[in-house]
C-alpha positions in Angstrom: 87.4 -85.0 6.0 87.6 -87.8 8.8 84.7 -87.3 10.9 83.5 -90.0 12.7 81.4 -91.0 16.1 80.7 -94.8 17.6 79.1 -95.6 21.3 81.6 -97.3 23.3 81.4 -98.2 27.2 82.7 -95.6 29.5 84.8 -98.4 31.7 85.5 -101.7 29.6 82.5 -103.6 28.0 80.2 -103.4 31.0 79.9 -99.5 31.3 77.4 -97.1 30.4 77.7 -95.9 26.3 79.1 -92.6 26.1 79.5 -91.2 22.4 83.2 -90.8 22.0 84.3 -89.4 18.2 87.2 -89.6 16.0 88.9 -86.1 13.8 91.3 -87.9 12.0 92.1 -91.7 11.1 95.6 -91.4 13.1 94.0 -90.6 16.7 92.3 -92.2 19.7 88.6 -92.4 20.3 87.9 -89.8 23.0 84.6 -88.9 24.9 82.6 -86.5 23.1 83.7 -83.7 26.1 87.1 -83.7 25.1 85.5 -81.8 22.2 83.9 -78.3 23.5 83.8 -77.5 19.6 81.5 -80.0 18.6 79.8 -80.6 22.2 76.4 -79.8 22.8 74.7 -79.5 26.3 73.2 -82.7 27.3 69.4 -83.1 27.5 68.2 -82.8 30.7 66.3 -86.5 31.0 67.3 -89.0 33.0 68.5 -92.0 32.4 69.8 -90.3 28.7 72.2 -91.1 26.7 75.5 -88.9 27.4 76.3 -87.1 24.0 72.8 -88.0 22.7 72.0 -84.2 21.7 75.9 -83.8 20.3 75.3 -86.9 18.6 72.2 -85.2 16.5 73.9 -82.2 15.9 77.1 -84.0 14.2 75.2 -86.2 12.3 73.2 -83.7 10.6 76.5 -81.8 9.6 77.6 -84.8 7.9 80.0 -87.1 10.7 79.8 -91.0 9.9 78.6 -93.5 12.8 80.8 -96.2 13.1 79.4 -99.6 15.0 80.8 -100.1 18.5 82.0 -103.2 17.2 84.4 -101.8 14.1 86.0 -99.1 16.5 87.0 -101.3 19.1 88.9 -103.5 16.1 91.0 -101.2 15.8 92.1 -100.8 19.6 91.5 -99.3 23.1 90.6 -95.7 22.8 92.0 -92.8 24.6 89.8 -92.5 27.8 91.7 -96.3 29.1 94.6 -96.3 27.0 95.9 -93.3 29.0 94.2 -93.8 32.2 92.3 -90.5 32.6 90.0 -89.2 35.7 86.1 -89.9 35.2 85.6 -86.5 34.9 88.1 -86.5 31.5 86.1 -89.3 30.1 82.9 -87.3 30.3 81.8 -89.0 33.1 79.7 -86.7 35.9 80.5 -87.1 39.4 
């Protein structure tokens, strides 16, 4: 099964790393919060790293990390290719 998660930029290259994840090979990165399945509560520390405590939980149960890098190859991901809201790219306001 096609599980995978990367850290990419909530806004371009300059933006803070959100974890953004991946169900099948044919669709878009999107922000871990477009997820309630797999999504976790973030930690409470701040400063953290959104989707650090989802992060931990899909990695144990097996999901593949991709570098930032490899997963921008292949295109922009859902959260700017469709021009949605902060708060639908997991973004707090």
């Amino acid at each position: 099964m096609h599980r995978q998660m990367c850290w990419l930029s909530s806004f371009g290259s300059d933006g803070e790393k959100v974890l953004h994840l991946q169900s099948a090979p044919n669709q878009p990165w999107r922000p871990y919060t477009a997820f309630p399945q797999f999504k976790v509560p973030d930690y409470k520390v701040p400063g953290g790293s959104k989707g650090w405590a989802t992060y931990q939980k899909l990695i144990k149960a097996g999901w593949t990390l991709v570098p930032s890098a490899r997963a921008n190859e292949f295109g922009s991901y859902y959260s700017e290719s469709v021009g949605l809201g902060a708060k639908d790219r997991g973004i707090d306001q």
